[in-house]
N, C-alpha and C positions, 0 to 999 in steps of 0.2 A: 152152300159155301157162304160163309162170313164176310160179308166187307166192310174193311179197315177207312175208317172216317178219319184224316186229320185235325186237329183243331183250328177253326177259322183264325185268322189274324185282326188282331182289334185292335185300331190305330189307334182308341179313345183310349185306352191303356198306360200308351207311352206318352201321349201328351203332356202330361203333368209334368215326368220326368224333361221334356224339350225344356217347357216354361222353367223350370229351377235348373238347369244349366245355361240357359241364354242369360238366366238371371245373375247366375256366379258369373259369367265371363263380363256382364255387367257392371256387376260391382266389382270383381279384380282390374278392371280399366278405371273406373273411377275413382277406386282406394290409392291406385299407381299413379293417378294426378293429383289426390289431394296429400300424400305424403313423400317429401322429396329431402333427400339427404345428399347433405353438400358438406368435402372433404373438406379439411383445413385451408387448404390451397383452392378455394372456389367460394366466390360469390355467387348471388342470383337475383336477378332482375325479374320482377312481375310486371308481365304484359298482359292489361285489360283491356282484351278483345271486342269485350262485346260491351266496354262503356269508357272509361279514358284513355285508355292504350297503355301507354310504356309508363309506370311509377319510378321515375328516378329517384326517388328520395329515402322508398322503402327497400334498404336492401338487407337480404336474406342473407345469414351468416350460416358460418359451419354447426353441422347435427339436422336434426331431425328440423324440418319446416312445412307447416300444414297451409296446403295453398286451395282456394278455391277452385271444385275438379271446371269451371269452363272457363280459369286463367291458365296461362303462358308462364313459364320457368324461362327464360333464357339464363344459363351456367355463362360463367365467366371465369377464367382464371388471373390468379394475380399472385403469384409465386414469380420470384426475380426471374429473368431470361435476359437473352445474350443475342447480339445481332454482330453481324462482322461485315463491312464494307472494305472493298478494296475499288480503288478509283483511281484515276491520273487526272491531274490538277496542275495547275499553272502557275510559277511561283513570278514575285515582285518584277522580275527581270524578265519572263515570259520562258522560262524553261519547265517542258514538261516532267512532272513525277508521279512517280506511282507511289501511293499510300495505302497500307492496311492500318484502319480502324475498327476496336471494336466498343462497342456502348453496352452498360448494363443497365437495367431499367423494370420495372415495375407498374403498374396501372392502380392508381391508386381506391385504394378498396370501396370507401365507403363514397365514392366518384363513378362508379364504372357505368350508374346507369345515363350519365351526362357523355361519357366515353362510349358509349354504344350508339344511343341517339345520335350524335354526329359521326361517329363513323361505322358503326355495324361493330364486325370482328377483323376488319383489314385496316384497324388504327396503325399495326407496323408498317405497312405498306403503304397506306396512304398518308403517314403522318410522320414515323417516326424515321425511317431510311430517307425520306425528302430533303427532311427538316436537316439531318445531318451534314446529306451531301451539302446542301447550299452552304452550312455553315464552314465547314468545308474548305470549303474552295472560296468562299468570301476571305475568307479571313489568312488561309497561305498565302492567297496573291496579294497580300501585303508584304509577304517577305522574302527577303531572298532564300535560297538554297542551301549559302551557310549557314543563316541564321534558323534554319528548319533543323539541319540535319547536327550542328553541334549546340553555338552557343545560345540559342533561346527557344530548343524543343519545349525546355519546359512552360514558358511563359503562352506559346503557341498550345497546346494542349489546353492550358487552364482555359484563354479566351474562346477556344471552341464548347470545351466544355460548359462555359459561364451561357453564349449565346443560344446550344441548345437547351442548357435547363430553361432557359428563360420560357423558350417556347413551348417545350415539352409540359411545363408546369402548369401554363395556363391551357392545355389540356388535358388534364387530367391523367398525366403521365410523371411519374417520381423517377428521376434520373440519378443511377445509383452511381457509375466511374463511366469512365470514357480515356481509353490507354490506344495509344499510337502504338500499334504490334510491330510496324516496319514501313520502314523509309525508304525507298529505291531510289536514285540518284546515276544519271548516264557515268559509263564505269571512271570518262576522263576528268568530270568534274567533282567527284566523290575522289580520286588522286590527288589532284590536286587542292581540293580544302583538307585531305589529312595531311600535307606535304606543309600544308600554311599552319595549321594548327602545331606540327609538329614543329616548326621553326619558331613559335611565339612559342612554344613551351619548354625550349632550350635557350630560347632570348631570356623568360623567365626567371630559367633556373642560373643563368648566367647574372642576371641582376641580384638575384638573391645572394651570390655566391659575393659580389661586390660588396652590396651592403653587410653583411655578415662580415667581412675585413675589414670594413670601414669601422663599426659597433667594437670592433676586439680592439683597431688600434686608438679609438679615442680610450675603451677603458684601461688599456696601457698605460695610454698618457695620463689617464687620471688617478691613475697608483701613482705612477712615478712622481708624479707632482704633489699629491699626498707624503708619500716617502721624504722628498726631499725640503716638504713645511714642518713635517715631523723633525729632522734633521738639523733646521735650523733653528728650531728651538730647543732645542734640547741642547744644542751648541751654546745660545745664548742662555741658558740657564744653569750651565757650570761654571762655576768660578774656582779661583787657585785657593781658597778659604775651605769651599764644598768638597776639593778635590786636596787639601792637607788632612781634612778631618775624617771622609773614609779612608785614607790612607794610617791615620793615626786606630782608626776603629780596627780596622785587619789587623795592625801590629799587635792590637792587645788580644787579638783572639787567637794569631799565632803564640803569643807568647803564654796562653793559657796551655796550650797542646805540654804532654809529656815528654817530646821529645825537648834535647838539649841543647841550646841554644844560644849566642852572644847576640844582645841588644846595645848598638852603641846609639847613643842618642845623639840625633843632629848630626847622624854621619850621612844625610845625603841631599844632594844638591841645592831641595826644595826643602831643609830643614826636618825632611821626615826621619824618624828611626830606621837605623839598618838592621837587619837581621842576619845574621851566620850561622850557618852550621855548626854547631859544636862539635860533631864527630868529624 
């Protein structure tokens, strides 16, 4: 009987093949650190690890960026976004409101490694919703409720807006709008300033309606007074001389007409020509 030998297994064989795949997985980890693509909407900060740390100066723009494989990429985004606070706040007079704010804002690009260094990635959070509220609420409780909710929302907006850029700016944060979405108001005091507002804007329209009567009847008066300067001159600049000699002008241009006619001369009162029908 025949016996069937299999062939021994020889680990020195596959060796070779171990070393060139620990090698590839080697270098696809290393090539995946030193080539790094960053979208349009993304910055990147190099952090040198193993000698200065964080480069804020050098920052990595969009495409293709070849970073040393034993540094740090920290990605940044800096496309505009949107935060929305709703808060109750205390106005000049100490009545509570509720207010929805929303801010839009950006991280300024070629900044972000000075924005990281102080705050990590929780700059909204640690910076940018803080800084709002306080501005906020500093700045309502300068005013009353009416002057919130009708006649100086707008002036109120700009100054919140002006105190957060301030600060926003000097961290490296570009503040794009900041719009008052809603004003809530206790429902009887929010009554009564549309009941005040509505009474000054019929006081208004009642004043206007005055002076509009007033404006018609001076220039009335100032026709009629026109008219009647007109009037007396025109009085004072006919005389019974002016007024024989158009009368003498018309006779002769009736008396040019085809039709037939008697002219007695000096048959009337003021010495002018009469005229008669002939037929």
């Amino acid at each position: 009987m025949n016996d069937f030998q299999q062939p021994s297994f020889d680990p020195g064989k596959i060796r070779p093949y171990i070393f060139i795949g620990v090698a590839v997985v080697i270098l696809l980890i290393v090539v995946s650190n030193i080539f790094v693509i960053l979208q349009p909407t993304e910055r990147g900060v190099v952090f040198k690890k193993y000698t200065t740390g964080l480069d804020v100066d050098n920052i990595k723009g969009e495409g293709l960026n070849i970073i040393a494989p034993w540094n740090d990429v920290i990605i940044f985004r800096i496309e505009e976004q949107q935060i929305e606070e709703t808060m109750d706040v205390l106005s000049k007079d100490g009545l509570s409101i509720s207010i929805d704010v929303s801010l839009r804002f950006r991280p300024k690009p070629e900044e972000i490694g000075y924005l990281y260094r102080a705050f990590r990635n929780s700059y909204i959070e640690s910076l940018i919703r803080p800084e709002l509220r306080s501005a906020v609420r500093k700045i309502i409780g300068q005013y009353t409720p009416e002057e919130l909710y009708a006649t100086k929302r707008q002036e109120i907006e700009t100054k919140i807006e002006q105190s957060t850029r301030e600060i926003l700016d000097d961290n490296f944060i570009q503040l794009k709008a900041l719009l008052f979405r809603s004003i809530k108001l206790p429902q009887t005091i929010k009554t009564s300033i549309e009941t005040k507002l509505a009474a000054e804007q019929e006081a208004q329209k009642y004043d206007y309606l005055i002076q509009k009567e007033k404006k018609e009847a001076e220039r009335r008066r100032i026709d009629a007074e026109g008219k009647a300067t007109a009037n007396r001159i025109l009085s004072a600049s006919i005389t019974d001389n002016i007024l024989r000699e158009k009368g003498i002008s018309a006779t002769e241009e009736l008396a040019k007409s085809s039709n037939s006619k008697i002219v007695v001369i000096g048959g009337g009162g003021d010495g002018l020509p009469l005229i008669l029908n002939g037929q």
